[in-house]
C-alpha positions as CSV (number, residue, x, y, z in Angstrom):
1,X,304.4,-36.0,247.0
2,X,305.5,-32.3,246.9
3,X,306.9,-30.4,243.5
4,X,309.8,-29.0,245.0
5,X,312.3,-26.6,243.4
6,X,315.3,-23.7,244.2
7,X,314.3,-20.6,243.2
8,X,317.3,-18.8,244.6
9,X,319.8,-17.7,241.2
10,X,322.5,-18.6,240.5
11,X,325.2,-21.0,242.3
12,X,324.6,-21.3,246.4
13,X,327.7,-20.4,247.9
14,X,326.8,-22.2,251.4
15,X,328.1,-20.6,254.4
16,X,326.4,-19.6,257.9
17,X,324.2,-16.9,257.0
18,X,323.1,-18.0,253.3
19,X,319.4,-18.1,252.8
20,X,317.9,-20.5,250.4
21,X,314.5,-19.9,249.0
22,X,312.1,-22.5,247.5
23,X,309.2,-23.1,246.1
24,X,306.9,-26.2,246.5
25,X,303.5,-27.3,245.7
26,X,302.3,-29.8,249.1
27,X,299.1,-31.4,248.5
28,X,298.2,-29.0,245.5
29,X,299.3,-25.7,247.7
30,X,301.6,-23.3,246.3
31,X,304.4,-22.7,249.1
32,X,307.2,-20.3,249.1
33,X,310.0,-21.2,251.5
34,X,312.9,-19.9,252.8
35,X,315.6,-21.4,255.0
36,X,318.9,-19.9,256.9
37,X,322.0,-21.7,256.9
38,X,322.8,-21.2,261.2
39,X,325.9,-23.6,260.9
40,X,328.1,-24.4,258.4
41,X,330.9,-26.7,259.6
42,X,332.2,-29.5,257.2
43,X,332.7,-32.1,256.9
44,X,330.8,-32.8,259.9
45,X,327.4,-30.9,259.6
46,X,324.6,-28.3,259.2
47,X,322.2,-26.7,260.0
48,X,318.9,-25.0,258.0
49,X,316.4,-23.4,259.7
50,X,313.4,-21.8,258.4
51,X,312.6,-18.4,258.1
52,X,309.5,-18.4,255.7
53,X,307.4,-21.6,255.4
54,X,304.8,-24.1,256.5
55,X,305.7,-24.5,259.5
56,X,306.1,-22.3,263.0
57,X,309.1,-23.9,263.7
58,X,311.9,-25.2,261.5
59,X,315.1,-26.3,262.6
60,X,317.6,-29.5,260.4
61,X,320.7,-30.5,261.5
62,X,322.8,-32.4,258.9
63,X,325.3,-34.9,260.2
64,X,328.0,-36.4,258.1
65,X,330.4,-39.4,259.6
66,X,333.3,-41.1,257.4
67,X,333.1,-44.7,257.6
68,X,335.0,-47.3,255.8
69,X,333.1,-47.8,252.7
70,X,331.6,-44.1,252.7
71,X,329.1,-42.0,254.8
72,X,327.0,-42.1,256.8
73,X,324.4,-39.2,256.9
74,X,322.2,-38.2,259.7
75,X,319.3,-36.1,259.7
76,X,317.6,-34.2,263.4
77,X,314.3,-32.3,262.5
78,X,312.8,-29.8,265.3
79,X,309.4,-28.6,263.7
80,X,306.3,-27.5,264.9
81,X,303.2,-27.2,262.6
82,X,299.5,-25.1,262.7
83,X,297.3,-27.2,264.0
84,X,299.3,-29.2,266.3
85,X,299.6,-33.0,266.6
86,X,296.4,-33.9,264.6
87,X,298.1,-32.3,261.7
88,X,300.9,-33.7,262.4
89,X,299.3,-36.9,262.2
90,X,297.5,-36.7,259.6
91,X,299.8,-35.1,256.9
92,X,303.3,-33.8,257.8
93,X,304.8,-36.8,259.3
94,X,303.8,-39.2,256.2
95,X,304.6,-35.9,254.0
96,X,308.0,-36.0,255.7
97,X,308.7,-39.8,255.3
98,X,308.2,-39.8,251.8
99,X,311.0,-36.8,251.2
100,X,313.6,-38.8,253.1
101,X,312.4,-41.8,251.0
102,X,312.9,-40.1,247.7
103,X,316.4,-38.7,248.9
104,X,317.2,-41.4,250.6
105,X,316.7,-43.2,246.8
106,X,318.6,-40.5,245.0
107,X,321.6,-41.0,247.0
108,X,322.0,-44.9,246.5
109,X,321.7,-43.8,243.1
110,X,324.8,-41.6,243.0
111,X,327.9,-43.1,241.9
112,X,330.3,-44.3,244.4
């Protein structure tokens, strides 16, 4: 699993045009990233893209729909990655599931 971790300081005022930066360790690899916020429009969604990172491509849109008893959240992922579908295969797509996993565990665990 990736460290992960904000190194932007301070509080993030999010709006279109804030930039994120990040750093992460995947598979023992130091990684600096840096994403774009490209759309800002809640309650509904948003959209990240990345400017500096793994990958040659970058681009998550955030969905967010009321429902009875809460939320639901929607994630859409255009990426493109060195080394094309092999790596893909072989890394960033089980790298990918397990970060969805872990949120998706950190958000049952928030109080509703």
């Amino acid at each position: 699993m990736a460290e992960f971790c904000i190194v932007t300081p301070e509080t993030i005022a999010v709006a279109t045009g804030t930039r994120i930066r990040y750093r992460l360790r995947l598979r023992g690899i130091p990684i600096l990233w840096e994403s774009g916020i490209t759309a800002w429009e809640p309650p509904h969604r948003f959209i990240d893209e990345q400017r500096r990172g793994p990958y040659r491509l970058g681009k998550h849109e955030h969905t967010f729909l009321a429902r009875d008893n809460g939320t639901d959240a929607a994630d859409h992922m255009e990426y493109s990655v060195p080394g094309g579908p092999a790596i893909h295969s072989l890394f960033v797509s089980l790298d990918l599931r397990k970060v969805f996993d872990c949120r998706t565990e950190k958000i049952l665990q928030l109080p509703r």
